[in-house]
C-alpha distance (Angstrom), angle and dihedral (degrees) to the residues before:
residue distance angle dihedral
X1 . . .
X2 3.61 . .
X3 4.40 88.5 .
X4 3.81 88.5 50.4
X5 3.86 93.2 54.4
X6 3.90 90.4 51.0
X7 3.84 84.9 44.8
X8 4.14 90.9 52.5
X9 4.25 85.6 45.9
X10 3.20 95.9 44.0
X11 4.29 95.9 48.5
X12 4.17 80.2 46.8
X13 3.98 89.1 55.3
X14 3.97 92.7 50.8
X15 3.11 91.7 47.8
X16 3.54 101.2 48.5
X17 4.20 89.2 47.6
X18 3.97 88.4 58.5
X19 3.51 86.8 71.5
X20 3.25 116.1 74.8
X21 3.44 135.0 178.4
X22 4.53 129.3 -152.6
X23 4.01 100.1 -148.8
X24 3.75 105.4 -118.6
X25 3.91 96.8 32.7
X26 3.95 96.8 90.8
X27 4.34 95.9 160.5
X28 3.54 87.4 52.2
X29 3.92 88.3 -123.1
X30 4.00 97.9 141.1
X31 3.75 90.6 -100.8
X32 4.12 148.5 74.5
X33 3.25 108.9 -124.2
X34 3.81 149.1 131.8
X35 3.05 96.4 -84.2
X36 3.67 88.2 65.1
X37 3.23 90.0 67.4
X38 4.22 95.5 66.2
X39 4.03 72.6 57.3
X40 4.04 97.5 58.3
X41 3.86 94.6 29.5
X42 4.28 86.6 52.9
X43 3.89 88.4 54.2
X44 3.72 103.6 30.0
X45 3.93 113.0 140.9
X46 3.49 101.9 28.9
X47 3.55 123.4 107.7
X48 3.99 139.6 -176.2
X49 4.03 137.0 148.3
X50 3.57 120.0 -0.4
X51 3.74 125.4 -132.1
X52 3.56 121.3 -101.6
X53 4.08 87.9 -130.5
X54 3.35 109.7 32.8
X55 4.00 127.9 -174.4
X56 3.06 132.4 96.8
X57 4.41 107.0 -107.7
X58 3.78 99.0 135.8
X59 3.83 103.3 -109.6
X60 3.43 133.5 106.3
X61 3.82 113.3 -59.3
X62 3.89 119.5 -178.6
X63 4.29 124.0 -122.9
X64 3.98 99.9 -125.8
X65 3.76 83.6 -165.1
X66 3.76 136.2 -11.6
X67 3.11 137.0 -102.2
X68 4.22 125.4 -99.8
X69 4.28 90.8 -135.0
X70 3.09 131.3 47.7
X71 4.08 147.8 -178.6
X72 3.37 121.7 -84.1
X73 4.18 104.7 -93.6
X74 4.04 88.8 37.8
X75 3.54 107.0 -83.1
X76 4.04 105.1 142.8
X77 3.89 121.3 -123.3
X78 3.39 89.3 -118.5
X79 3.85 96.9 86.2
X80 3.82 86.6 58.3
X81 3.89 87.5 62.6
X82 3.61 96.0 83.7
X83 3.45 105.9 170.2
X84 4.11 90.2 36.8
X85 3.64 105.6 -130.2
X86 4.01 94.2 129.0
X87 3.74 98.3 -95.3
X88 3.89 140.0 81.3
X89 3.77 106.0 -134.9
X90 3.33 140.1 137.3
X91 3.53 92.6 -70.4
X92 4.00 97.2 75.5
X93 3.64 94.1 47.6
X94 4.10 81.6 64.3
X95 3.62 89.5 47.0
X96 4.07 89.2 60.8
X97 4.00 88.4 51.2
X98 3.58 89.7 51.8
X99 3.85 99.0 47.1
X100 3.79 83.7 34.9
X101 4.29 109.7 158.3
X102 3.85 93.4 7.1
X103 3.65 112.7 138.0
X104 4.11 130.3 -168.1
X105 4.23 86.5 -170.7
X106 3.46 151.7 -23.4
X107 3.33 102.8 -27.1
X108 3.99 125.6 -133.8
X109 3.32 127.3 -122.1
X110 3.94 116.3 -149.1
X111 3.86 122.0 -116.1
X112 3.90 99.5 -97.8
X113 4.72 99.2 -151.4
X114 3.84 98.2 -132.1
X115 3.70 113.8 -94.0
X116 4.01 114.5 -129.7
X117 3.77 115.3 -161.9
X118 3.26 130.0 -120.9
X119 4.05 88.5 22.6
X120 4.06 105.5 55.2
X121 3.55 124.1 47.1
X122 3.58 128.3 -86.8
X123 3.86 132.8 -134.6
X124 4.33 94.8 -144.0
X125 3.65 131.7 -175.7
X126 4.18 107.1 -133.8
X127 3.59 120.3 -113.9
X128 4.30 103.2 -78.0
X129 4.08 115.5 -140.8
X130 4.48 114.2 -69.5
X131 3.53 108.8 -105.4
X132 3.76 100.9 -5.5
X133 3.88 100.5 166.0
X134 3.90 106.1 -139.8
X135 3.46 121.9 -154.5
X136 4.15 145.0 148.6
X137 4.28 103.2 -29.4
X138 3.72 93.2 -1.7
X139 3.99 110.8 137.8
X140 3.67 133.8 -152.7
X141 4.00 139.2 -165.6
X142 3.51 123.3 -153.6
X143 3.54 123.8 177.8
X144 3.80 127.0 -128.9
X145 3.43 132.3 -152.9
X146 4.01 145.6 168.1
X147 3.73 103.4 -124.8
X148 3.97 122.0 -169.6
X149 3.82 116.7 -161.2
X150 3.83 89.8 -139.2
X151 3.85 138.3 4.2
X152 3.75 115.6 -33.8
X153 3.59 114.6 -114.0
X154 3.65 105.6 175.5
X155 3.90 131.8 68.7
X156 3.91 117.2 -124.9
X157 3.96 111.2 -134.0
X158 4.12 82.8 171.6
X159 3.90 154.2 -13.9
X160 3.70 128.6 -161.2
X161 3.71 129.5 168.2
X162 3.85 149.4 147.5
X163 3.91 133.9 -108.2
X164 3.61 110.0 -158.1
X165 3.78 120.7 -157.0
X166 3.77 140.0 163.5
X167 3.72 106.9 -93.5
X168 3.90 91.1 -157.0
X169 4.25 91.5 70.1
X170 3.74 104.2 30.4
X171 3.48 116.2 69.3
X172 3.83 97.7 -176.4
X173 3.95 132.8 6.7
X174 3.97 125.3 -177.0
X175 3.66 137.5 164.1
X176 3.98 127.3 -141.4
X177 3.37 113.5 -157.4
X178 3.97 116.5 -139.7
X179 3.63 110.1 -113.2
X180 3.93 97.7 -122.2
X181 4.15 93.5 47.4
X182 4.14 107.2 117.8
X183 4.10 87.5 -1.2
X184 3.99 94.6 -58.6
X185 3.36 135.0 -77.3
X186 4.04 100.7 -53.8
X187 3.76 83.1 53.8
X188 3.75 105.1 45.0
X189 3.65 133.4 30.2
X190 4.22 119.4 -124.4
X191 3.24 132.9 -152.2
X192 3.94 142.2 166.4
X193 3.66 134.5 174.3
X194 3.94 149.1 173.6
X195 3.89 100.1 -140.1
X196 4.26 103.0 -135.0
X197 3.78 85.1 -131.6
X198 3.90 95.0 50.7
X199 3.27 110.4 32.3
X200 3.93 95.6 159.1
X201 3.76 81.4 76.0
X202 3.60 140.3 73.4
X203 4.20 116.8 -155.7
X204 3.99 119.3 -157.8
X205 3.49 127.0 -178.8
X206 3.81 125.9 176.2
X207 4.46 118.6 179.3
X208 3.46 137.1 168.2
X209 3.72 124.1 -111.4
X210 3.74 95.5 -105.8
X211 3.40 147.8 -30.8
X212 3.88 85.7 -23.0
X213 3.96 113.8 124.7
X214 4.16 120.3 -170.4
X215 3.28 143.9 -179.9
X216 4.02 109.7 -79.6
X217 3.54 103.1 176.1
X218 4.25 107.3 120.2
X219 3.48 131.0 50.3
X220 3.53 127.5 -19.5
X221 3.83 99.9 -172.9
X222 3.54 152.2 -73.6
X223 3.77 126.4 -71.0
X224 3.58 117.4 -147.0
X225 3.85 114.5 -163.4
X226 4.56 120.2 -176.1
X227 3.51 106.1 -161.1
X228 4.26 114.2 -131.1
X229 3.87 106.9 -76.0
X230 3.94 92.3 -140.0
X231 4.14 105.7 53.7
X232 4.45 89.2 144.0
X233 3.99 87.0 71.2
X234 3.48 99.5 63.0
X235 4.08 107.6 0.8
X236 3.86 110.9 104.7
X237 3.85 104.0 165.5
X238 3.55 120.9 71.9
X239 4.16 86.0 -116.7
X240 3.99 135.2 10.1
X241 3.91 123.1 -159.6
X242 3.38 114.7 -133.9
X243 3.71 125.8 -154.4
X244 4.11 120.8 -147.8
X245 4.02 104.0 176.2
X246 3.75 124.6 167.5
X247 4.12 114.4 -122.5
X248 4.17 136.7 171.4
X249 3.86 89.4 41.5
X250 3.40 106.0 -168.2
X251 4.09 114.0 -171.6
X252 3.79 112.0 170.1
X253 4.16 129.8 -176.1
X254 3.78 140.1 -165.3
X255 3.85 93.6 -57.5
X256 3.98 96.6 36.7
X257 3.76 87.6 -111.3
X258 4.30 107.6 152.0
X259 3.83 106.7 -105.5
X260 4.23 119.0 -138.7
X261 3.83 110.9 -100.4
X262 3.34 141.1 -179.6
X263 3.70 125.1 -139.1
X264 3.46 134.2 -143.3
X265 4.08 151.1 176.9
X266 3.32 150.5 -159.9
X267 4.12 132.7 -143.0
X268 3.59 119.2 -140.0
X269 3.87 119.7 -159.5
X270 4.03 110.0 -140.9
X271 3.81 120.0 -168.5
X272 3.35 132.4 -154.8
X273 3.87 115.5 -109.7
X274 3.43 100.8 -130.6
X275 3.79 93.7 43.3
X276 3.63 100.4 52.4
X277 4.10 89.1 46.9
X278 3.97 83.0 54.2
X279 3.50 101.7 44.6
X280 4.36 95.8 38.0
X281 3.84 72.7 57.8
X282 3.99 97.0 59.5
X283 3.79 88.1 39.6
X284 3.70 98.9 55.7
X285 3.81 80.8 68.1
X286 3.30 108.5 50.7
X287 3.58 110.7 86.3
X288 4.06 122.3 -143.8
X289 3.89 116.3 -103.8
X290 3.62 129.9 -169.9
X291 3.80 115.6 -176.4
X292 2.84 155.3 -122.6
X293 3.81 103.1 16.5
X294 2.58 112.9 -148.9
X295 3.70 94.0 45.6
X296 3.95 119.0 -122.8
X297 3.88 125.0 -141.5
X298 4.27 87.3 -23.4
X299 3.45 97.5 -64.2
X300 3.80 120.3 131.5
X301 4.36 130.4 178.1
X302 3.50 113.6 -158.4
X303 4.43 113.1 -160.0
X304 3.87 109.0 -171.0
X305 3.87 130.0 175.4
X306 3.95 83.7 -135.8
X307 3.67 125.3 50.6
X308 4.07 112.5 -94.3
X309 3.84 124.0 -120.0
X310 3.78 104.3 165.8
X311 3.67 146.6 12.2
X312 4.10 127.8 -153.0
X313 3.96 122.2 -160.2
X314 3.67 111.0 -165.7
X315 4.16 128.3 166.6
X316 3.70 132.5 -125.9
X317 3.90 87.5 -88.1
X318 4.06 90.1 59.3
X319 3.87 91.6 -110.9
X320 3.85 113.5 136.6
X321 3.37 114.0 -121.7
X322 3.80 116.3 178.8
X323 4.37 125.0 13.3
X324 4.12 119.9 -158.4
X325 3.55 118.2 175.2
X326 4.39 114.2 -157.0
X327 4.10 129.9 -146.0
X328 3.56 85.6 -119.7
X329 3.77 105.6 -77.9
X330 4.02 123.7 161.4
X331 4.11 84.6 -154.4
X332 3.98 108.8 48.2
X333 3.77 121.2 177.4
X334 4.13 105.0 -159.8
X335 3.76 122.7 -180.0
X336 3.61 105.9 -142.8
X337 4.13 114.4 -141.8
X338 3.76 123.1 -98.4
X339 3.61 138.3 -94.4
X340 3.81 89.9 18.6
X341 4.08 102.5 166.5
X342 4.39 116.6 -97.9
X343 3.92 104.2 -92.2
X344 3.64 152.7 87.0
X345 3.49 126.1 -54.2
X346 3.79 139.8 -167.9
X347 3.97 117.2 -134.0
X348 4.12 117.8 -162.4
X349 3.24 112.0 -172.5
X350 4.19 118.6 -176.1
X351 3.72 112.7 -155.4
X352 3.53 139.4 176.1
X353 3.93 114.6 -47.9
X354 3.89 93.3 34.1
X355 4.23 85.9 -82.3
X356 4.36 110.1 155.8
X357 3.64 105.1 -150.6
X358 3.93 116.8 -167.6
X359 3.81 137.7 -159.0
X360 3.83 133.9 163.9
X361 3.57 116.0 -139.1
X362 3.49 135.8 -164.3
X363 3.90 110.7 -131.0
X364 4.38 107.8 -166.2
């Protein structure tokens, strides 16, 4: 009886050492990665058998026993215990930064659920600054923000996600978190990293401690991008565009299950140094023109040196009187409404670089 108990303990123990876990790679997808961390933040607090090797090198490290929980889809708690000493802390969610982009295979990308617009939610950049001209060292802040087209039904446990950006214009990109996103930061756990291997990409992952969904919907943070200091050494055209798009979006609840999201991006217009010092020159003299005066059958053109983003009507007694906002156009055709009484007017137009340009007109 005795032999067939050490038999039984003995099958347990081999199969317990043919699982093996790479400290870091908590989802078992072949990889550490921030998306790991969804993994460690889902289990965090729980604890069960310690590893006979513990540590957190990122090679393969056997499960002396498993673990009583386990995610959702099987996968045992134990691979969130990075470092192996029984519990899923804080400690393992360091032990994924340090082994951050290490692979042991392939890895596996997760099933993203198709995203429909207008009906999931979407991960959106905020709207950047009208006409800001960047150039070498300028910087930028754009906001970003989970946005639901309705009422948010669902509880967020976690989100992670990429922002990929050419590396050969921006110099520097970052991402503060807003202090109430996922409950703040004594609630949730942040993270953000530029993966050595990738460095055209920046990964963010934010999770709750636990089992612990909450409402996500808001603002997540603000993105603050530098562009490359030297542009002249490589920059032929007078301007590049430069795409910054979010990918791998990662949006977990209560159960771990991957949430529908949309995607979205955001084009950035980069000038050459030398061209925009060149052609600010030619602009400073051109004068702005709106014609004719007096205006005929409503219709007004506006010719700036700058491009155009919004026009002001206001009367004699300094009330406005009409509002027209442009796509950003340094020529702007804008039919004026009817039966507007005989008299002079004052036009305010704000175009690129912040500049007010005024004109009276004489409406018949």
């Amino acid at each position: 009886m005795q032999k067939k108990l050490w038999i039984v303990i003995l099958l347990l123990w081999a199969k317990a050492l043919s699982a093996q876990v790479y400290p870091g790679d908590a989802n078992r997808s072949g990889r550490a990665d921030q998306q790991d961390m969804l993994y460690i933040g889902y289990a965090y607090g729980a604890a069960g058998p310690s590893r006979v090797i513990a540590g957190t090198a990122f090679t393969e490290m056997p499960i002396a026993l498993e673990w009583a929980e386990a995610f959702p889809g099987g996968i045992s708690y134990a691979y969130a215990d990075a470092n192996g000493d029984g519990q899923v802390n804080i400690t393992d969610m360091l032990a994924v930064i340090s082994n951050y982009g290490l692979a042991h295979t392939t890895p596996l990308a997760p099933v993203y659920p198709p995203a429909s617009p207008g009906i999931d939610p979407i991960l959106q950049f905020g709207p950047g600054i009208p006409g800001l001209q960047l150039t070498a060292g300028s910087a930028i802040t754009i906001p970003i923000a989970l946005e639901y087209p309705g009422p948010a039904h669902t509880d967020i446990n976690g989100l992670a996600f990429s922002i990929d950006f050419d590396k050969s214009y921006i110099r520097s990109i970052t991402l503060s978190f807003a202090t109430t996103w996922m409950g703040g930061p004594a609630a949730s756990f942040r993270f953000q990293n530029i993966d050595p291997q990738q460095i055209g990409q920046l990964d963010v992952a934010t999770t709750r401690y636990g089992v612990n969904g909450f409402p996500a919907e808001g603002e997540v943070g603000a993105l603050s991008i530098i562009i490359e200091d030297d542009l002249i050494s490589f920059m032929e055209a007078d301007s590049a565009e430069v795409l910054v798009k979010f990918s791998q979006i990662m949006l977990v609840d209560e159960e771990l299950a991957l949430q529908p999201v949309n995607s979205d991006s955001v084009l950035l217009t980069v000038y050459n140094p030398n061209y925009l010092t060149s052609s600010q020159r030619m602009e400073n003299r051109r004068p702005f023109h709106c014609f004719p005066n007096p205006v005929q059958g409503g219709q007004l053109n506006l010719a700036a040196p700058h491009r155009i983003y919004e026009a002001r009507f206001y009367n004699m007694l300094g009330r406005e009187v009409y509002r027209l906002r442009s796509p950003g156009a340094r020529n702007w055709t804008i039919q004026l409404p009817g039966e507007w009484p005989a008299g002079y007017y004052l036009l305010k137009s704000h175009s690129e670089g912040g500049r007010i340009n005024e004109q009276l007109l004489f409406i018949p």
